[in-house]
CHARMM internal coordinates of N, CA and C (Angstrom, degrees):
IC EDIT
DIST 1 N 1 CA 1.4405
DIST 1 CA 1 C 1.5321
ANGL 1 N 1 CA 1 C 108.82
DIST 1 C 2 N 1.4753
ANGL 1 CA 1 C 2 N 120.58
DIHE 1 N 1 CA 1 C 2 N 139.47
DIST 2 N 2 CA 1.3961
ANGL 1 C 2 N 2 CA 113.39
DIHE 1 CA 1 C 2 N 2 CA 179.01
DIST 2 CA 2 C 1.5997
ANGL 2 N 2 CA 2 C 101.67
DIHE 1 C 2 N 2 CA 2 C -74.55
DIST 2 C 3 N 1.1489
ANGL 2 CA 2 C 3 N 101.18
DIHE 2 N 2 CA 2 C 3 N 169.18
DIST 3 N 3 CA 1.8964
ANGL 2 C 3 N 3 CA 110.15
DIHE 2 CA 2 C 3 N 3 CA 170.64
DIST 3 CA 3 C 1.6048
ANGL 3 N 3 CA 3 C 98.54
DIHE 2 C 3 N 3 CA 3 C -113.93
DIST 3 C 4 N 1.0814
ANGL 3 CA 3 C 4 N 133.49
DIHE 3 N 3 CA 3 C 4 N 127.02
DIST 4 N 4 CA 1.5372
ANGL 3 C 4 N 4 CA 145.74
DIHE 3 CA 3 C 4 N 4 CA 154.34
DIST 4 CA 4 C 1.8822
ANGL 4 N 4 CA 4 C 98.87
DIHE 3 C 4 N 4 CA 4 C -70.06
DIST 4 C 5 N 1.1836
ANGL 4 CA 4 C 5 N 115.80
DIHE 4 N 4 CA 4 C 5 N 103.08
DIST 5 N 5 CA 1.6712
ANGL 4 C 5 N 5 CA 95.28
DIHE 4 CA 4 C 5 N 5 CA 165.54
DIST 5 CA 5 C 1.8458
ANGL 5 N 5 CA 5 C 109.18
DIHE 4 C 5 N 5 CA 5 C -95.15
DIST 5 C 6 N 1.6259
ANGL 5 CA 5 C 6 N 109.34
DIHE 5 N 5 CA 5 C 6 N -24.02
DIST 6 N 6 CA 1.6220
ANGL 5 C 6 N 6 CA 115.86
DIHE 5 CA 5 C 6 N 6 CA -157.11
DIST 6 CA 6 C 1.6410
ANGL 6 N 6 CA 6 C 87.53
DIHE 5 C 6 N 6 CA 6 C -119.93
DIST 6 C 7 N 1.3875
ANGL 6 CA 6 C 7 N 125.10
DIHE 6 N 6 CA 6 C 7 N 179.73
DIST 7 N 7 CA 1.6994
ANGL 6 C 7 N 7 CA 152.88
DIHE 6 CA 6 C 7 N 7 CA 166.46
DIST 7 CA 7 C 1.6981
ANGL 7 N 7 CA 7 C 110.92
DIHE 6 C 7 N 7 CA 7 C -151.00
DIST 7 C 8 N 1.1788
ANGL 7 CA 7 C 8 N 107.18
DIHE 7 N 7 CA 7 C 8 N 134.02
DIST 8 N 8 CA 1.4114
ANGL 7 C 8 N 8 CA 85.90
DIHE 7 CA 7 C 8 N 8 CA 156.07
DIST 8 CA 8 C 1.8274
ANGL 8 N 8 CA 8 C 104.46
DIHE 7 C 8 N 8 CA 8 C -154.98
DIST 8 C 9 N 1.5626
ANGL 8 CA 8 C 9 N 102.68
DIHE 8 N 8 CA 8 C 9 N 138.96
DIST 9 N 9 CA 1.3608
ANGL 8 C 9 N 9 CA 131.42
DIHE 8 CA 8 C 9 N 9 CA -151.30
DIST 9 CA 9 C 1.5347
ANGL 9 N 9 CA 9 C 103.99
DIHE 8 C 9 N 9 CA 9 C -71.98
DIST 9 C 10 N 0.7514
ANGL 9 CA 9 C 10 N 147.39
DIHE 9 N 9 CA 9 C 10 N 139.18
DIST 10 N 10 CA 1.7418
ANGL 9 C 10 N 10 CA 170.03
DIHE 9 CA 9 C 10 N 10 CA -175.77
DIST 10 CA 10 C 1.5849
ANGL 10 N 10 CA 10 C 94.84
DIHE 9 C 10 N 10 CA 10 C -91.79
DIST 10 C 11 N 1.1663
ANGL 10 CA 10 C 11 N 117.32
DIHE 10 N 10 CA 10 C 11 N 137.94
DIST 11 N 11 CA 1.7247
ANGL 10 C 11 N 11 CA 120.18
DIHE 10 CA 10 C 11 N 11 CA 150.52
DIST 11 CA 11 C 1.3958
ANGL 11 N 11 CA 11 C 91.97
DIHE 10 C 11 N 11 CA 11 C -135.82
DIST 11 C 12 N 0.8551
ANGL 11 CA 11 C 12 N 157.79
DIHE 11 N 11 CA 11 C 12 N 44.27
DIST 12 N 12 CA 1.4524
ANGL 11 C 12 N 12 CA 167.46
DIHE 11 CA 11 C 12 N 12 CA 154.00
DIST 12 CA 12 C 1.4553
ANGL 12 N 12 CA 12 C 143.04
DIHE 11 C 12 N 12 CA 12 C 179.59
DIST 12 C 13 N 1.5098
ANGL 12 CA 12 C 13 N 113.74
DIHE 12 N 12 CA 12 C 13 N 153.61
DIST 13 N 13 CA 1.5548
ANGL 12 C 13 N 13 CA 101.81
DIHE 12 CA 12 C 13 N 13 CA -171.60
DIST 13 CA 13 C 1.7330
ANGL 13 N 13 CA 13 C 107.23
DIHE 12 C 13 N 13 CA 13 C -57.89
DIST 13 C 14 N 1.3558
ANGL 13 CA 13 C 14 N 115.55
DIHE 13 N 13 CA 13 C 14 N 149.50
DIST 14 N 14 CA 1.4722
ANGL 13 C 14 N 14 CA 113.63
DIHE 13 CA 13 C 14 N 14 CA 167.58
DIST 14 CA 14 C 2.0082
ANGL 14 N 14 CA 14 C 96.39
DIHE 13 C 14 N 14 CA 14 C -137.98
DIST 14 C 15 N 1.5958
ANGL 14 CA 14 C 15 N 113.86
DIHE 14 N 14 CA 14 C 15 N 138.39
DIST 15 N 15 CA 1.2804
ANGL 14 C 15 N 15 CA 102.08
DIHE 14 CA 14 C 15 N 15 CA 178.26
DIST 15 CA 15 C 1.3921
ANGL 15 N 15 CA 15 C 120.45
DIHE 14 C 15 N 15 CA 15 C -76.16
DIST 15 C 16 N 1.4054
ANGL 15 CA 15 C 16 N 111.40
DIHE 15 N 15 CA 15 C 16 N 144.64
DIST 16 N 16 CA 1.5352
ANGL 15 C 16 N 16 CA 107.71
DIHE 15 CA 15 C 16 N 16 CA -158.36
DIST 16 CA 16 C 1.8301
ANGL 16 N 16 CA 16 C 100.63
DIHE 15 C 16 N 16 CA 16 C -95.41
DIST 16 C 17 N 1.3679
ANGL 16 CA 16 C 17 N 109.28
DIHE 16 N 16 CA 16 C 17 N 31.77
DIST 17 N 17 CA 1.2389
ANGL 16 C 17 N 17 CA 101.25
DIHE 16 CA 16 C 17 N 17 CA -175.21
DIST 17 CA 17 C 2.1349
ANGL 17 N 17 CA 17 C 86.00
DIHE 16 C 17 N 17 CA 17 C -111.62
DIST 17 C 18 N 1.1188
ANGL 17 CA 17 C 18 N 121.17
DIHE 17 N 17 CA 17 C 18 N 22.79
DIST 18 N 18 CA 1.2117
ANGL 17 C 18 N 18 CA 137.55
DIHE 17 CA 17 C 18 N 18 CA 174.09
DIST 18 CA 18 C 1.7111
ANGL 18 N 18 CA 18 C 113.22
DIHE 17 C 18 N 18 CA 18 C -96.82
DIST 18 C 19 N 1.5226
ANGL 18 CA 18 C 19 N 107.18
DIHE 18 N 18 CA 18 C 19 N 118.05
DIST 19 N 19 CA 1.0889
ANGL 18 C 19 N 19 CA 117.66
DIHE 18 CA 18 C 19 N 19 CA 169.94
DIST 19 CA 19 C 1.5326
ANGL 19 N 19 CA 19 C 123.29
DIHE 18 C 19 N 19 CA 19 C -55.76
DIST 19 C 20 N 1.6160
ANGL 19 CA 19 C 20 N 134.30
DIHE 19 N 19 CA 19 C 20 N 174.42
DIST 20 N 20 CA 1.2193
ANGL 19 C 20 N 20 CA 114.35
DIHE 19 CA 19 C 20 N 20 CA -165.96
DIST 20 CA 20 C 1.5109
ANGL 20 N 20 CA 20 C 101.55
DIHE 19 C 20 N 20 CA 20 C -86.12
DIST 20 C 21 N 1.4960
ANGL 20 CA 20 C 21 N 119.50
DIHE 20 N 20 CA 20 C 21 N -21.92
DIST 21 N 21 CA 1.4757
ANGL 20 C 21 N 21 CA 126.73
DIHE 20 CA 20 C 21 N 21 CA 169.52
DIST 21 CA 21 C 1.4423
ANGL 21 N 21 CA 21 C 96.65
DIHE 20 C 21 N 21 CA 21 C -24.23
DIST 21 C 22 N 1.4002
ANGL 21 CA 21 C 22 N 99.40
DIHE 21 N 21 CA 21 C 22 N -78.80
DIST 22 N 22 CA 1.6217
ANGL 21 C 22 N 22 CA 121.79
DIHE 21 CA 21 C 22 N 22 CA -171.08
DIST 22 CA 22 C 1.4154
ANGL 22 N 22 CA 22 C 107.70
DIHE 21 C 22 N 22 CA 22 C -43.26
DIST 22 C 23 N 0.9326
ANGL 22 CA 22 C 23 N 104.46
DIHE 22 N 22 CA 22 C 23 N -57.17
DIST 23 N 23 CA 2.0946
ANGL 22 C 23 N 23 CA 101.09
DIHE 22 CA 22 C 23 N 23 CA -174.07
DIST 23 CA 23 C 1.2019
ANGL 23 N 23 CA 23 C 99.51
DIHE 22 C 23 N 23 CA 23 C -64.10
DIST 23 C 24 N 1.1752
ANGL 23 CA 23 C 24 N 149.60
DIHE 23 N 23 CA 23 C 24 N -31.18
DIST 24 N 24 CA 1.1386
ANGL 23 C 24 N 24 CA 146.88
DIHE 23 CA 23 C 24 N 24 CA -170.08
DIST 24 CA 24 C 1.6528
ANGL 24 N 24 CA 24 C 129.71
DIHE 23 C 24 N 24 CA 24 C -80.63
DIST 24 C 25 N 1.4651
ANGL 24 CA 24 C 25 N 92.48
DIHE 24 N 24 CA 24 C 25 N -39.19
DIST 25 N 25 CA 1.3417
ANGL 24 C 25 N 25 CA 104.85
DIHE 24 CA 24 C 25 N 25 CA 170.47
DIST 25 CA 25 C 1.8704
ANGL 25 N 25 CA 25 C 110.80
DIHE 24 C 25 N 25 CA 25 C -72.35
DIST 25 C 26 N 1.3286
ANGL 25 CA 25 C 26 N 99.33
DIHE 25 N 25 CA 25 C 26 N -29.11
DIST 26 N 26 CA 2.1351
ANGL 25 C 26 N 26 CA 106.42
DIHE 25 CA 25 C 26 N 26 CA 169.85
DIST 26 CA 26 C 0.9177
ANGL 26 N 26 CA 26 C 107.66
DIHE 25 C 26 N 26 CA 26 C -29.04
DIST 26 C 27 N 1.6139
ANGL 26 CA 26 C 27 N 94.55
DIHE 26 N 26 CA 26 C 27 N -77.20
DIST 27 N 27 CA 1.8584
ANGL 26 C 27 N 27 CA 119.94
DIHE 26 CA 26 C 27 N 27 CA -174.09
DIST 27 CA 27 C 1.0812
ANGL 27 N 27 CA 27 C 111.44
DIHE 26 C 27 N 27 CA 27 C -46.91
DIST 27 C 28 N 1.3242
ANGL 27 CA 27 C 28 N 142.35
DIHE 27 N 27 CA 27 C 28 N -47.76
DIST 28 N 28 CA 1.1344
ANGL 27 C 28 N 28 CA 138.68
DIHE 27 CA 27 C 28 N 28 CA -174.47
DIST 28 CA 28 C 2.0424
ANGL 28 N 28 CA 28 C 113.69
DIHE 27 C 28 N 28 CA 28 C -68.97
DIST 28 C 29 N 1.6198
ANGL 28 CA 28 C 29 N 113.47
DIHE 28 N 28 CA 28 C 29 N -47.70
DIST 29 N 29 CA 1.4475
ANGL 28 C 29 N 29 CA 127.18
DIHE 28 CA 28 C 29 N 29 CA 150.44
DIST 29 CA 29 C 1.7678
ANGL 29 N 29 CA 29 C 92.41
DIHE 28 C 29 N 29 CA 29 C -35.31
DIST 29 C 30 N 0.8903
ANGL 29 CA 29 C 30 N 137.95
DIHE 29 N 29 CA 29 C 30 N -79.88
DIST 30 N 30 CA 1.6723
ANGL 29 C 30 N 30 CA 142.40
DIHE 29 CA 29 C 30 N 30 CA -150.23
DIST 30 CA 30 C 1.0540
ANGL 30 N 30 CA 30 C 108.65
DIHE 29 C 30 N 30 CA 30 C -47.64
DIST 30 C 31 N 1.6144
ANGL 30 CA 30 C 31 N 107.15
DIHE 30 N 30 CA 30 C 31 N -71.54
DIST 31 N 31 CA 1.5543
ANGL 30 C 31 N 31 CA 130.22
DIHE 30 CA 30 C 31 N 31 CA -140.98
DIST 31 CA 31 C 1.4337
ANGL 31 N 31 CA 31 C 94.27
DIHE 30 C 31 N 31 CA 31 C -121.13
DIST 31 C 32 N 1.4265
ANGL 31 CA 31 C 32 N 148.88
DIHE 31 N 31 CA 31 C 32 N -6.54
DIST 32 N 32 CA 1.2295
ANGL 31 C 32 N 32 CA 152.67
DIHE 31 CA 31 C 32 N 32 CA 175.42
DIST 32 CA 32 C 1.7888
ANGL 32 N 32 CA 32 C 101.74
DIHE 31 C 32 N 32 CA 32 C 62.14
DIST 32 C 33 N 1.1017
ANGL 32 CA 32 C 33 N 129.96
DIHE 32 N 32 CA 32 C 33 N 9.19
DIST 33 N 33 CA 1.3834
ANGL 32 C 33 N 33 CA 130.78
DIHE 32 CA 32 C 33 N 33 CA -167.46
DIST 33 CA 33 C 1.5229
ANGL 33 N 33 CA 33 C 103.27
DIHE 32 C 33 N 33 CA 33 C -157.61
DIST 33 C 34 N 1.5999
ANGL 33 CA 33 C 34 N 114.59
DIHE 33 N 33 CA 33 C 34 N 144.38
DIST 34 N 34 CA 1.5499
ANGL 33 C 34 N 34 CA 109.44
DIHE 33 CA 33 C 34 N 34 CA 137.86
DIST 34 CA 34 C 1.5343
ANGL 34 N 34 CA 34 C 139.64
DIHE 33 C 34 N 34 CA 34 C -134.11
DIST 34 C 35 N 1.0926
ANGL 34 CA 34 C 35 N 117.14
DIHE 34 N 34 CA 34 C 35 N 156.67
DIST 35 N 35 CA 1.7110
ANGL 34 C 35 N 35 CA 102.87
DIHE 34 CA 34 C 35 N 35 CA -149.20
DIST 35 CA 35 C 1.6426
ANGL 35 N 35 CA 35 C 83.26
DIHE 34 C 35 N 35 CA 35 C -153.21
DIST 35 C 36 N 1.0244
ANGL 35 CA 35 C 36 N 114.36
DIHE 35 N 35 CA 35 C 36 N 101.05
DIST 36 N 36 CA 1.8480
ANGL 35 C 36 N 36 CA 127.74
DIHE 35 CA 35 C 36 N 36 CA 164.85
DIST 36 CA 36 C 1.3885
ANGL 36 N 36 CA 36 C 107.54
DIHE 35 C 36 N 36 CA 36 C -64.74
DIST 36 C 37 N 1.6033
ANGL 36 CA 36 C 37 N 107.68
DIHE 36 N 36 CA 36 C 37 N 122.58
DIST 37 N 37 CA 1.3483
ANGL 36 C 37 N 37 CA 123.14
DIHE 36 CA 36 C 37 N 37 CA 137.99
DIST 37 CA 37 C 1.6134
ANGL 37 N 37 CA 37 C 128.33
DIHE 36 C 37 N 37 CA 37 C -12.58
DIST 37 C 38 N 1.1293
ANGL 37 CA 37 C 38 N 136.10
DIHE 37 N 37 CA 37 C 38 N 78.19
DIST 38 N 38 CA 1.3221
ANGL 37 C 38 N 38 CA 118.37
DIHE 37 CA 37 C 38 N 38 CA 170.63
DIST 38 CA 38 C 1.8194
ANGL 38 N 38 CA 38 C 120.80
DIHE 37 C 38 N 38 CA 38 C -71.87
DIST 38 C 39 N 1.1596
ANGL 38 CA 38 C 39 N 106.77
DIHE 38 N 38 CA 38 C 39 N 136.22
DIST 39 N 39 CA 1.4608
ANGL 38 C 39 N 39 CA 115.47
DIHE 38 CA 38 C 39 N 39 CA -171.50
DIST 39 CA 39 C 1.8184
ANGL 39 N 39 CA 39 C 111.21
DIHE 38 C 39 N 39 CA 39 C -94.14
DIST 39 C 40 N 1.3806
ANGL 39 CA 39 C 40 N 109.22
DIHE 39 N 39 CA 39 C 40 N -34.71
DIST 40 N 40 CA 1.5222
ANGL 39 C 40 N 40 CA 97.76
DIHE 39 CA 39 C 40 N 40 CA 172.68
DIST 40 CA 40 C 1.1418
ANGL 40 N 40 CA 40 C 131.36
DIHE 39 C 40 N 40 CA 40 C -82.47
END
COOR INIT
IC SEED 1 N 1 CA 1 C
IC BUILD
């Protein structure tokens, strides 16, 4: 079974042909911060 330990929430389309570099650097453009969802 996989384990989920983190999530993290979308408020917009981002193309998924984007590395996590790329998604990462968004969030940071967006939200100036990032801070994962903990699930447990």
């Amino acid at each position: 079974m996989i384990r989920i330990d983190e999530a993290w929430l979308a408020t917009g389309p981002l193309d998924m042909r984007a590395g996590p570099d790329t998604a990462l650097a968004r969030v940071f453009a967006v939200c100036g911060s990032a801070k994962p969802l903990r699930l447990s």
